[in-house]
N, C-alpha and C positions, 0 to 999 in steps of 0.2 A: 768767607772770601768769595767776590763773586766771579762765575769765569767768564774768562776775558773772550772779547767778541770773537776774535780771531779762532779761535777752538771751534768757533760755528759754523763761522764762512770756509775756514780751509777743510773741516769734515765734509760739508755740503762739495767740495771742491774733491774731494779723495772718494765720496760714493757715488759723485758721477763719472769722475774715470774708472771707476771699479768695474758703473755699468755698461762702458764702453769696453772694455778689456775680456768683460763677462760675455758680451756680444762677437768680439774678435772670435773670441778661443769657440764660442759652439756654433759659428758659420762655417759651413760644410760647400760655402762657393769658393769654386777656385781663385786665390787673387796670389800674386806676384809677390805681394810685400807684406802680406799677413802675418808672416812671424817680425819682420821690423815693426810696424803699427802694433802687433799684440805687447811686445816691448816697452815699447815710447808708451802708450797707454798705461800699463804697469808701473814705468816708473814714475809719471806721472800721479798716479793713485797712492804709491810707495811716498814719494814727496808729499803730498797734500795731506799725509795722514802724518808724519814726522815733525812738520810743522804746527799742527794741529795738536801733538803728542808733547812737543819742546814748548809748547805756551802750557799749558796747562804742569806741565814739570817745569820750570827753567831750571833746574837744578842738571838736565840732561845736558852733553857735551854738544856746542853749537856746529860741531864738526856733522853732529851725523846731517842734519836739514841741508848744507852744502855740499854735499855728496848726495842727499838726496836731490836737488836742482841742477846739481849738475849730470846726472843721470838722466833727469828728465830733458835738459836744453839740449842732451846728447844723442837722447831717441829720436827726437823731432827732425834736430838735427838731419842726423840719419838719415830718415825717412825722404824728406826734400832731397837730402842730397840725390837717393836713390833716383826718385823722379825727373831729376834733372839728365839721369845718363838714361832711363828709358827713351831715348831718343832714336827714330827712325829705325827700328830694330838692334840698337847695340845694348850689349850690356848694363845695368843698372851701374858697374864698379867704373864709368868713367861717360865726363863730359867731354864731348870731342875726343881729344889723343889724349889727356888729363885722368891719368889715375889718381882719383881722390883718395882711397880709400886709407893709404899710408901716411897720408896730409891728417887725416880724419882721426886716426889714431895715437899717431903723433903727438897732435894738438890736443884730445882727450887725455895722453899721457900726463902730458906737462901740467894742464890745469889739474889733475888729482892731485899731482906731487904738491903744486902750490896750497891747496887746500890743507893738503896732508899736514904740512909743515907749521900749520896752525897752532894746535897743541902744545910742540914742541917750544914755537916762541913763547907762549905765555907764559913758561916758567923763565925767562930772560928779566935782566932788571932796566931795561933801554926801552926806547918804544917801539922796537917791533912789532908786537902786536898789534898796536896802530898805523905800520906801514902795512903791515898784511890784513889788514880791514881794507886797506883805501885799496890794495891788489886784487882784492878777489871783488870788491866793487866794480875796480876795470876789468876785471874777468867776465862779470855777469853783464857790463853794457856791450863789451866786444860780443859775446855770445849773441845776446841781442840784437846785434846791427848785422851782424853774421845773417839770423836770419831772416829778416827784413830783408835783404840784398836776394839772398836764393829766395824769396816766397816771391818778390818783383822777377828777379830773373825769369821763374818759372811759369806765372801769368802773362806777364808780357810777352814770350818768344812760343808762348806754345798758341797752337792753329788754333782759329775762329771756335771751329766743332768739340774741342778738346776743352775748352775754356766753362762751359756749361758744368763739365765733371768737375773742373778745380776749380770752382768760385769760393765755394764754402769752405774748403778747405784752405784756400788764402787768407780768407777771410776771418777765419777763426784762429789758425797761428800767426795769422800778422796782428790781430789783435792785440794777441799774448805777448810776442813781441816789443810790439810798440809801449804799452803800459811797462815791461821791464824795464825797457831802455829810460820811458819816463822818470819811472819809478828810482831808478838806482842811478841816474845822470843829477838828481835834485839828490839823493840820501850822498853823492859826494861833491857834490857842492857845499853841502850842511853839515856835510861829518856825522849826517844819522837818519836812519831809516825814518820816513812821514808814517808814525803810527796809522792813521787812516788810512793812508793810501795802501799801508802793509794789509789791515784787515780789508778792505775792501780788493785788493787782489785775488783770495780766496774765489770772492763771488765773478771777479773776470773771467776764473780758469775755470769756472762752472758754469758758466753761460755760453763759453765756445764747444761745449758737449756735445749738445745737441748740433748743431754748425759742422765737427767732424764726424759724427753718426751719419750725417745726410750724406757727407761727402763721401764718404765710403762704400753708405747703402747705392750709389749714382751709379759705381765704377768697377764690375765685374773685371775687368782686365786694365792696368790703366800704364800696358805699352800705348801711351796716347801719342805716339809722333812728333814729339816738340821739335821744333826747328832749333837749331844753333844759332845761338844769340851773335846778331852784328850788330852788335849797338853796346857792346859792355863797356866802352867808354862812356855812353851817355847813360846808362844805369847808374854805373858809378858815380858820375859826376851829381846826378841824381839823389841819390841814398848818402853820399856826404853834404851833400850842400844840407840836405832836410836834416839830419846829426847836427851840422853846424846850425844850423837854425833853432834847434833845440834845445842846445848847448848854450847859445844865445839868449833864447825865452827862460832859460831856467836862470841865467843870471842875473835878467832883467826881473824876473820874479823874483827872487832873492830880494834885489834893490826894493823893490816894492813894499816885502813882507818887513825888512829893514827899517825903513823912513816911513808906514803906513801908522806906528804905532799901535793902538787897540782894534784898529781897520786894516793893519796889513795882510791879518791870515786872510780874510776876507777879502780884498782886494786882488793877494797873488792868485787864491782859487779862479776868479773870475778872470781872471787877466791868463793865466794859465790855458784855460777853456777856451777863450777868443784866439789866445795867439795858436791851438792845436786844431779850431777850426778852418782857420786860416791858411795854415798848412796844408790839411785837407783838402781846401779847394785849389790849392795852387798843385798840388801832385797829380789833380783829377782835373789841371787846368790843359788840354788842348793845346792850345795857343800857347802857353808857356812852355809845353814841354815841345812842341814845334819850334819855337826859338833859341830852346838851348840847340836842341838838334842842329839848327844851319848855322849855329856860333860855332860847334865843334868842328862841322864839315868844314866851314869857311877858315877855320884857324889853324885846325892840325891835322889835318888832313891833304893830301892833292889830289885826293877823287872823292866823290861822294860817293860810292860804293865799294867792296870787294867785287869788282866784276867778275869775275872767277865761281865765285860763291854765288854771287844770284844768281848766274844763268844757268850754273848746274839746280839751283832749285828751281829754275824756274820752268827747265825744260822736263824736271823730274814730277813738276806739280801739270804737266801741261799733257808726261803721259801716262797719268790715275784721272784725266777724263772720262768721264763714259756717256753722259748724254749732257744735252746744252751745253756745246763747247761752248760759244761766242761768250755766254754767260758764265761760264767759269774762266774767259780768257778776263776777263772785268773784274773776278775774285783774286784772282791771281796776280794781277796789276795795279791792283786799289793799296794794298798794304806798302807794296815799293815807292810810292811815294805819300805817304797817308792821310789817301781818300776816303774818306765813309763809302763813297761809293760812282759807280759813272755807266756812260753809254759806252755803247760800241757801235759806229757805224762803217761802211764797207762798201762798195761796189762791184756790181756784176757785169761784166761783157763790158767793161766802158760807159758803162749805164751812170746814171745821176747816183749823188749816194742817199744812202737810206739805212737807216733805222735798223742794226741784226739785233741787236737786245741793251736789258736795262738790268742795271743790280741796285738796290737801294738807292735809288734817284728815280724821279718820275719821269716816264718821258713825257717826251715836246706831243704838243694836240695831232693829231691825223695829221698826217699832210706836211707836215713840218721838212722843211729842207736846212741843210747848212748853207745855203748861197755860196758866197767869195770864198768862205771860211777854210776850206778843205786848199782851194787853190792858193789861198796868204799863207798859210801852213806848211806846204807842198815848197813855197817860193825861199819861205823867209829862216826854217826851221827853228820856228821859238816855239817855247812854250808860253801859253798865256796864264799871266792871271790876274784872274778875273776884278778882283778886289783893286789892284792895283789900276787897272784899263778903266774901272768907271773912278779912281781918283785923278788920274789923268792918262784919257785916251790919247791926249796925242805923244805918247811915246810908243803909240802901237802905229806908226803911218800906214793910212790908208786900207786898214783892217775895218770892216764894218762889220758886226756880229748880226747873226740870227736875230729877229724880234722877240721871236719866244726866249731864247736866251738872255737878252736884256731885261727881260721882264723878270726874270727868276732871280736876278743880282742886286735889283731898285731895291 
C-alpha cells in the first residue's frame, strides 16, 4: 500500500516547526513572548505531526488532529493577540481598555467543547455527525478570518519603524490564514475536504518557517509601540468585504467545476488563481482602499476624525522629536491624511517663504517659490487637490500654482 502524499508534506510541515521550537527554547535573548511563540511553535509541530500520524493510520480517532489545529490556531492566535496590547508601554493582556484575555479563553473554551462533542455524536443514529462536520468547518474558517483581521489590524496601525520587524511575521501567518480560510470555505461549500489542496497545505505551513524564524531573529524586544487602531471600522469593512468576495469566488468556482464537465477541475483551479490574484491587488490597491475610507467618513461618520485621539498623538509624536523637527513635523502629518510623503515650508521675520524640509518627495529646483499659493491659502482655507485642479481648474478661482508644481502633476 503506498503512502499517501500527505504523510510527507505535513512531516516536512512538523520538523520544520520542530526546528523553530528547537530555536525558541535554546535562545538565551531576552524576548517578552518567548514562552507564547515556544507554545504556538509546539503546537504547531504537535499538529503537523498528528495529521501526518492520522493519514498513515485512519484507523486513529479524527478528534485528536482537531484538537490538534485547534491548539495550534490558538497559539498563534495568542501570540498576535499579545502583540496587539504591546502598545505604547501597556500590557500585552489588553488592547486599549479591552481585556482580551477572558474573550480568548472563553471562545477557546467553547470550540474544545464543540470538538469534544464529536465522538459522542457519531454513536447517534440522525445526522449529527454531519451537522458537527459543517460546525467545526465554521469553526476553522471563523478562526481563520479571526486571524486575518488581528494580522491586518496589527500591520496597519503599527509605526512606519515597527513595520520592518512585523513584515515576515504577517506575512507568514497571514499566509496560513488565508489558505485555511480558502481551504475550508470551498470543503463547505462541497461537503468535503479538496484532497490536493489538504496535502499541499502541509508544504504551506512549511514554507512560512523560515518567514517566522526571520521575524523573530529581527525582534529582540517587540514592545514596538503600535498605535491604536482609528480606522477598525474600515478594517472591518475591509476583511468582510474580501470573506464575502471569497465566499463569492468559491461559488462561482463551484458553478464552473459543475457546468465545466472533464474541464471543470481544470477551469475552477485557474479561475480560482485569477479571482485570488485579483483580490491581491485590490487589498494592496491605494486608491481603492482611499475610497472606501471617505465612503465611511462621508456616510457614518460627522467628522473625519477622533479629534481627541489625534491631537493627543499627535502632540505625543511631536514631543519624542529629537533632531530634524520640521522633518519629523511632515512624518507625522503624512499618515493623518495618507501622504506618502510632502514639504514643509515656513517663514522668517515676514520674510518670502521657503523651503524648511522634504520627506519622500523631491523638492522644487533651487530657487523655487510658492508665488500667490501661500496667500490663496491664507485667503480661501481649502485644501487642494491636485488631481482634481488639473481636471478642472476653474473650480479653484483665481488660484495659480507654482511651475514647478505644475509640472510634477502633467
Amino acid at each position: 500500500m503506498p503512502i499517501p502524499i500527505e504523510v510527507f508534506t505535513y512531516l516536512i510541515a512538523s520538523i520544520s516547526s520542530l526546528a523553530l521550537t528547537i530555536l525558541l527554547a535554546s535562545s538565551r535573548r531576552p524576548h517578552p513572548l518567548r514562552s507564547s511563540l515556544l507554545l504556538a511553535s509546539a503546537a504547531s509541530t504537535l499538529w503537523a505531526a498528528l495529521v501526518a500520524i492520522s493519514s498513515m493510520f485512519p484507523w486513529l480517532p479524527n478528534v485528536l488532529v482537531q484538537l490538534g489545529e485547534l491548539a495550534r490556531n490558538a497559539g498563534w492566535l495568542f501570540v498576535l493577540l499579545q502583540l496587539l496590547g504591546l502598545q505604547s508601554g501597556k500590557e500585552a493582556w489588553s488592547i486599549g481598555d479591552w481585556q482580551w484575555r477572558r474573550a480568548f479563553f472563553l471562545g477557546s473554551a467553547l470550540a474544545l467543547l464543540l470538538i469534544a462533542i464529536g465522538p459522542l455524536l457519531a454513536t447517534t443514529t440522525i445526522d449529527a455527525p454531519g451537522v458537527h462536520y459543517q460546525l467545526v468547518l465554521i469553526l476553522w474558517l471563523c478562526l481563520a478570518l479571526t486571524g486575518l483581521v488581528v494580522i491586518e489590524q496589527l500591520y496597519r496601525n503599527a509605526a512606519l519603524s515597527a513595520r520592518w520587524s512585523l513584515k515576515f511575521l504577517c506575512l507568514g501567518l497571514g499566509a496560513v490564514s488565508a489558505y485555511d480560510f480558502f481551504i475550508y470555505a470551498e470543503a463547505l461549500l462541497f461537503r468535503e475536504l479538496d484532497a490536493e489542496l489538504w496535502q499541499a497545505r502541509g508544504l504551506i505551513n512549511a514554507l512560512v518557517i523560515p518567514l517566522l524564524a526571520v521575524a523573530i531573529s529581527r525582534i529582540s524586544n517587540w514592545q514596538i509601540g503600535l498605535h491604536v487602531s482609528r480606522q477598525v471600522a474600515f478594517h472591518t469593512v475591509t476583511l468582510t468585504g474580501a470573506g464575502l468576495y471569497l465566499l463569492g469566488m468559491a461559488a462561482a468556482g463551484y458553478a464552473i467545476r459543475y457546468l465545466g464537465g472533464s474541464w471543470g477541475g481544470l477551469l475552477q483551479i485557474g479561475f480560482m488563481t485569477a479571482a485570488a490574484a485579483l483580490l491581491a491587488m485590490l487589498m494592496f490597491s491605494g486608491r481603492l482602499r482611499s475610497e472606501i475610507r471617505v465612503f465611511l467618513n462621508k456616510n457614518f461618520y460627522s467628522y473625519r476624525y477622533d479629534y481627541r485621539e489625534q491631537w493627543l498623538k499627535f502632540t505625543l509624536a511631536l514631543s519624542n522629536l529629537n533632531d530634524n523637527v520640521a522633518e519629523g513635523i511632515i512624518r507625522i502629518m503624512a499618515p493623518l491624511t495618507s501622504s506618502p510623503g510632502g514639504l514643509l515650508w515656513g517663514r522668517d521675520d515676514g520674510q518670502a517663504m521657503h523651503l524648511l524640509a522634504h520627506w519622500e518627495m523631491p523638492p522644487p529646483p533651487t530657487g523655487s517659490t510658492l508665488g500667490g499659493l501661500s496667500d490663496w491659502l491664507q485667503h480661501t482655507d481649502w485644501v487642494i487637490d491636485l488631481e482634481e485642479w488639473r481636471r478642472a481648474p476653474d473650480l479653484y478661482k483665481d488660484l495659480e500654482l507654482p511651475h514647478w508644481l505644475q509640472n510634477d502633476i502633467q
